[in-house]
N, C-alpha and C positions, 0 to 999 in steps of 0.2 A: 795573378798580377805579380810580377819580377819587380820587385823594390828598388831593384837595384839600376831597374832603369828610368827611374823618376828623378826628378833634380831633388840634389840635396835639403834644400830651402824646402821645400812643397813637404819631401817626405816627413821632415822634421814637425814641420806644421800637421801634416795626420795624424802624427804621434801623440805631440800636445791635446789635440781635440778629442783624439779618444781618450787618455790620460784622463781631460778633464771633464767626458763624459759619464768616468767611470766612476770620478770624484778623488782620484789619486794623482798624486806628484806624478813627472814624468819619469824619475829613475826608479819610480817604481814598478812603473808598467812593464808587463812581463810580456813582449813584441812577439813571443811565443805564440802565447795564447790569442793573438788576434785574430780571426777568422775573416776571408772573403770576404762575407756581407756587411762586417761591422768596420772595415778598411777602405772598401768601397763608398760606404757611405761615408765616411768625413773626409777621402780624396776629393769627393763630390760637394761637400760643404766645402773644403779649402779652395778649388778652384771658383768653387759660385757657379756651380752648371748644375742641371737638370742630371741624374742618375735613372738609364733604364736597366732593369731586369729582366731574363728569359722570359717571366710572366706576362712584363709590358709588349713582347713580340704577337700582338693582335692581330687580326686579318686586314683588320685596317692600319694599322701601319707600315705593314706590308706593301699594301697598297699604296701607301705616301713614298715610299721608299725606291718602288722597279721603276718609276720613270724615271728621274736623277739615276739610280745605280744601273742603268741600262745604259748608259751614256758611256762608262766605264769600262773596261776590261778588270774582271776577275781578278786578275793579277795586280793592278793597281790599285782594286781599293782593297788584298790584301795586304799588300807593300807598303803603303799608307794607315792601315788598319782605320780604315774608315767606312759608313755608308750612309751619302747624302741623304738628308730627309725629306726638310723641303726647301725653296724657294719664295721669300716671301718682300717681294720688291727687292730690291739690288741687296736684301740680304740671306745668305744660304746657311742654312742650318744640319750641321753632320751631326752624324754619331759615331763617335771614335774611343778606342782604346789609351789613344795618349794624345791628348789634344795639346799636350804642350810644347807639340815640338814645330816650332815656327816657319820650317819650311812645307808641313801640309799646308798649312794658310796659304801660304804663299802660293802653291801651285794652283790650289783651290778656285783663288780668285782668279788666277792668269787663265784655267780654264774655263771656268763658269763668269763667263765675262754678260752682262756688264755689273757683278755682281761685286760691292765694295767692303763687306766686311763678311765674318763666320762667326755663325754662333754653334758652341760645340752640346753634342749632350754626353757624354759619359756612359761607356758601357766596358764592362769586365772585357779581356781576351773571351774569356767562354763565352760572353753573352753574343759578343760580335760574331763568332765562331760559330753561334747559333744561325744570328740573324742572316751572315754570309749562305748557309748551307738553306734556308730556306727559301730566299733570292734564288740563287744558282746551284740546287742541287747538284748536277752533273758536274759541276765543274770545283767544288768545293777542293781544299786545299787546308792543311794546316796552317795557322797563323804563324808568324814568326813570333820574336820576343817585342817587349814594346820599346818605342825607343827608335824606330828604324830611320834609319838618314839617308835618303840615295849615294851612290858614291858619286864623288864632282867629275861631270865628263872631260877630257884633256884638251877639248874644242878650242884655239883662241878666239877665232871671232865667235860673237853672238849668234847664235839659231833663234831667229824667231818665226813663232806659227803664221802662216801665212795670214797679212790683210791687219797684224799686229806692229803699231807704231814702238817705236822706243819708248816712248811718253807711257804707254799702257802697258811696260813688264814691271812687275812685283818688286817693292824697294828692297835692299839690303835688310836684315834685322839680327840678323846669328854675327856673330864675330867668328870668324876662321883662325883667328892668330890661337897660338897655345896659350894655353893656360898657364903656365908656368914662367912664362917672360916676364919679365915686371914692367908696368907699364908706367910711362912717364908721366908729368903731368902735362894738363892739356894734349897729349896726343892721342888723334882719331886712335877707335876702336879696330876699324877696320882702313886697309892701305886700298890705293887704288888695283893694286892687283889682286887683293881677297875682295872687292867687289864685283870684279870682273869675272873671277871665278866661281864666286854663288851666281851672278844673271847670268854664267854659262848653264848651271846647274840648273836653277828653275826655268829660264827659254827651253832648254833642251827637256825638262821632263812635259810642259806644259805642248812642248812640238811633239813628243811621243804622243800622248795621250791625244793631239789632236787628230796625229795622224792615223790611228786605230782608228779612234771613231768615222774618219774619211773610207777608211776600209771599208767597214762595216757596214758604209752607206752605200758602196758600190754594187 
């Protein structure tokens, strides 16, 4: 896991929790010595998700896992470093490398319709990397880093998947403006054109992903 692609806030809070699992101040924790399993698990307490391991990759969950990741192209659920688990009424439950980056969700739901929220579980890059390669041996791939953001398509109008109303694409939640602007008070986060430009971005990834699977079915 790359630290460096987890938000600030989040990392700081793993630090603390192991710190204070170890029974030492935080400037004394030597970030060194953290290992994998011992980072893993209080990323996995600070988020409040469920953590799997290589070990938890069972023949039955495997099973839970190739209907949902059949739906998929290889590519997108390493792109996303994700792989759906299951479906349990309008809510879908992944397993992801970095659940905290809010446009998985986003696409998540635009795809897996009529599903209204994600519950994430937590697995290492390696474990994913596992889990990927015993889904789809053949077509296995290295993961990327975590962290991953599609890039925004330059589309001005909206691509939506076909038989898809306005009303049912994925609301705003990221802010695009720069971080470094100072922001006034009372002014929106995001302007009507960084709105425009993320529902370019999730319509348009949630229309790729549709349209593979359209493929796939022909």
């Amino acid at each position: 896991m790359n630290a460096a692609d987890i938000p600030s806030q989040t990392l700081a809070e793993v630090y603390q929790a192991i710190a204070e699992r170890r029974g030492a101040g935080l400037t004394a924790l030597d970030k060194q010595s953290v290992n994998e399993a011992e980072f893993m698990a209080a990323l996995a307490y600070v988020l409040g998700v469920p953590l799997i391991e290589v070990e938890d990759l069972t023949d039955a969950l495997l099973s839970n896992c190739r209907p949902l990741a059949a739906e998929l192209e290889t590519d997108a659920l390493r792109d996303y470093q994700i792989v759906p688990l299951a479906r349990r009424a309008e809510t879908l439950i992944v397993i992801s490398s970095c659940p905290w980056n809010p446009i998985t969700a986003e696409v998540l739901l635009g795809y897996f319709q009529p599903c209204s929220q994600v519950k994430f579980v937590l697995a290492s890059p390696a474990c994913l990397r596992e889990l990927l390669n015993r889904l789809k041996p053949a077509e296995q791939k290295d993961i990327v880093s975590a962290g991953y953001v599609p890039k925004p398509c330059h589309a001005t109008p909206i691509v939506m998947p076909p038989g898809t109303k306005s009303a049912d694409l994925p609301k705003a939640t990221a802010p695009l403006a720069p971080s470094n602007v100072p922001q006034k008070p009372n002014e929106p986060l995001l302007t009507p054109e960084d709105v425009t430009r993320l529902m370019n971005v999730l319509a348009g990834e949630i229309h790729r992903l549709v349209q593979q699977k359209s493929q796939r079915s022909l």
